[in-house]
C-alpha positions in Angstrom: 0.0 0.0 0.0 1.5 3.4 -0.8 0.1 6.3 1.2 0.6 9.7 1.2 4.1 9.6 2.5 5.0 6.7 0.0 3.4 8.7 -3.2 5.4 11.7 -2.4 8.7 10.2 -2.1 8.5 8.1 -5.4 7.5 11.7 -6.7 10.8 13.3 -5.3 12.3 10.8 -7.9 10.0 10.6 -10.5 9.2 7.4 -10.3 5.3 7.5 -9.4 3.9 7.3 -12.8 5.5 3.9 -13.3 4.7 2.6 -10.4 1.2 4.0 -10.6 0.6 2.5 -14.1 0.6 -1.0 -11.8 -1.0 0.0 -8.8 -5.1 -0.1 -8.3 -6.7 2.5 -6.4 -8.8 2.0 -2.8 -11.7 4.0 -2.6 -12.6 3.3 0.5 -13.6 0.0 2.9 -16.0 -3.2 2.9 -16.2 -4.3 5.9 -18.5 -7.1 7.3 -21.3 -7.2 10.4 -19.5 -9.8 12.7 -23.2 -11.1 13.1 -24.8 -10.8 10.1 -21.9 -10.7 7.7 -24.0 -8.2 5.7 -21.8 -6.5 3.7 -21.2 -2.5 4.5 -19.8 0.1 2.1 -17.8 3.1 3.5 -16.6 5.3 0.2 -14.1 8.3 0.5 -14.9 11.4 -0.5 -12.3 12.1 -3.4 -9.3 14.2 -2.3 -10.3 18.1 -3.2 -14.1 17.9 -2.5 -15.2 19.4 0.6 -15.2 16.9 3.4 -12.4 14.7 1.5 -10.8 12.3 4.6 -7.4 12.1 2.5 -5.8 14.6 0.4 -4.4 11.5 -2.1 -5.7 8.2 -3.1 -4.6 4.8 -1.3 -2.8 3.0 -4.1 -2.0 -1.1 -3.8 0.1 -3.0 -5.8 1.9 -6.1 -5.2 5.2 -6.1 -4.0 7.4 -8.2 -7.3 5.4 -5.6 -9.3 6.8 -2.5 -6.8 10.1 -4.3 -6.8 10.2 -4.4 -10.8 9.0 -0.9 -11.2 12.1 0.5 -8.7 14.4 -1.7 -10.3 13.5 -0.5 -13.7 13.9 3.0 -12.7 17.2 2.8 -11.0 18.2 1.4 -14.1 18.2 4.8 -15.6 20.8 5.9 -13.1 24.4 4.5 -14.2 25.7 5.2 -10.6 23.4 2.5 -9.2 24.4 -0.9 -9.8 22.0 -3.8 -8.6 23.8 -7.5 -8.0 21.5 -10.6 -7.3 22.2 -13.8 -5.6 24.5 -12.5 -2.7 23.6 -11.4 1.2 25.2 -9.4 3.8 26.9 -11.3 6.3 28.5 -9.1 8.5 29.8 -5.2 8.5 33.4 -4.2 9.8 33.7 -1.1 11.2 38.0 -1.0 12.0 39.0 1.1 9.0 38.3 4.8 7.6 35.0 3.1 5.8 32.5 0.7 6.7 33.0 -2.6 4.6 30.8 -5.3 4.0 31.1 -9.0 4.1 29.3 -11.1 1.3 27.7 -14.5 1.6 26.2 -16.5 -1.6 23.4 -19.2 -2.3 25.3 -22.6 -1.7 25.3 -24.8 -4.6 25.9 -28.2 -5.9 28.7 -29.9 -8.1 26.4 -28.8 -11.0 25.8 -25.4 -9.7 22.2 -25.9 -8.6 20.8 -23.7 -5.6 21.2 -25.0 -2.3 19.5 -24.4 1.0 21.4 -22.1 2.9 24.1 -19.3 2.3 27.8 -19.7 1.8 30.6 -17.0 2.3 31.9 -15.7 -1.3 35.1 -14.3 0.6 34.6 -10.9 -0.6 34.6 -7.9 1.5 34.1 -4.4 -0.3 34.4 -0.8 1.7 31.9 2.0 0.9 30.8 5.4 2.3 27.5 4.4 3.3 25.9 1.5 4.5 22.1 1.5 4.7 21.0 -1.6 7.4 17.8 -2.5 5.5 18.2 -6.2 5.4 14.7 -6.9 7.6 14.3 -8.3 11.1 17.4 -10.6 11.1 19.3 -8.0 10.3 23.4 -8.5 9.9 24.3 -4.9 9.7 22.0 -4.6 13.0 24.3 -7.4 14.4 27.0 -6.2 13.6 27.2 -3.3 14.9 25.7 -4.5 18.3 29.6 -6.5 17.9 30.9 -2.9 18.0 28.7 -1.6 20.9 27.1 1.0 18.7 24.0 -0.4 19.0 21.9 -3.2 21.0 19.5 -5.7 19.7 16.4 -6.0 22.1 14.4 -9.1 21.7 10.5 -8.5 22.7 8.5 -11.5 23.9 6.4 -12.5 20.8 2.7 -11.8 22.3 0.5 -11.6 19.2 1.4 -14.7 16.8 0.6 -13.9 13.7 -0.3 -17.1 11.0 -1.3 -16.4 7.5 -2.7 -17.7 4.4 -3.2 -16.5 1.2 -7.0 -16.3 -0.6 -7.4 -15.6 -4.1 -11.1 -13.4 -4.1 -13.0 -13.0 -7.6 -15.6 -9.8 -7.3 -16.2 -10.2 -10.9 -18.0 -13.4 -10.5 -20.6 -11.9 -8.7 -22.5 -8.9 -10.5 -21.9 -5.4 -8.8 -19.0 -6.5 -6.2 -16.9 -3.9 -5.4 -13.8 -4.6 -6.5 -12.2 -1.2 -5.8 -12.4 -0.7 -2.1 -10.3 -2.6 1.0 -12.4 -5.6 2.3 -11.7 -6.5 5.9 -13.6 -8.5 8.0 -13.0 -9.6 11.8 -13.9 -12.3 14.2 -12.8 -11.3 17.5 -14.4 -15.1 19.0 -12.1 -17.3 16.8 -9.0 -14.5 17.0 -9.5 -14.0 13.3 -9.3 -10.9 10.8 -9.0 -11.1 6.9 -8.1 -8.1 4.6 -8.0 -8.0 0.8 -6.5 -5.6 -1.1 -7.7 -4.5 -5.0 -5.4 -5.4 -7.8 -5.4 -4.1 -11.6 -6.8 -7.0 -13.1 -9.9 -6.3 -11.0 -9.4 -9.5 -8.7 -8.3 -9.3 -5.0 -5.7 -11.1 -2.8 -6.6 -11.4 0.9 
């Protein structure tokens, strides 16, 4: 989902309208009666009209699609080079620039991908490391090694299982297929949301 905040900083690079040629707009909510399960509509007003909630639109895509859009558009840049099939496995911090330490997919006598990640004994310096490398993060770890930083673990209270549901408004005349559907069940512990997509089908 890109928001306000999101739209604006693909805009500072001018790389909303791609991303935006992929991405289905939500006009609002359907949400569910936990008794009844009657269906209930809640539109936005559009942004500029009096009363408007938002002053942009909500707009969803998935996330290989977002991926392939920002990868197409750094593209344009020389200065940004993308390499695939290598991990972060640790930051050193001793000399003038942080340098990073890669790992690889492990593979077979014929080269086939393994499980698990190898060390490809290359370590590269740069100016700037960004630590976005998600919730087991090595840069985070690594610098915890350093004392810059400490990692707090927080006891997991709300366990969280998923699973995927294709949803097809268009086989039912008149469904909504432009809106967020969420319903909950706060007896079984349960919610479900489904987001639109550009071929007019949703994903919950």
């Amino acid at each position: 989902g890109l928001n306000g905040r999101g739209q604006t900083a693909l805009r500072s690079f001018d790389a909303f309208e791609r991303v935006a040629t992929h991405a289905a707009c939500v006009n609002g909510r359907l949400s569910f009666d936990a008794e009844t399960l009657a269906p209930v509509e809640t539109r936005l007003k559009p942004p500029g009209e009096p009363g408007a909630e938002k002053t942009y639109v909500t707009r969803v895509l998935q996330r290989d699609r977002l991926q392939s859009c920002l990868l197409r558009e750094a593209a344009k840049y020389p200065q940004i080079g993308v390499e695939f099939g290598v991990a972060c496995e640790g930051v050193y911090l001793e000399g003038d620039q942080p340098a990073v330490r890669f790992c690889a997919p492990a593979a077979d006598e014929e080269g086939c991908e393994l499980d698990g990640l190898i060390e490809d004994d290359r370590v590269q310096s740069y100016d700037l490391v960004v630590g976005a490398d998600g919730v087991r993060s090595a840069v985070r770890e690594s610098l915890s090694l350093y004392g810059n930083t400490r990692t707090v673990r927080f006891e997991d209270k709300n366990e969280r299982r998923y699973k995927t549901l294709p949803l097809h408004p268009s086989a039912v005349a008149g469904t909504a297929s432009d809106l967020n559907w969420g319903c909950r069940n706060a007896s079984i512990d349960l919610g479900m949301d489904a987001l639109p997509t550009m071929e007019g089908e949703m994903v919950a």
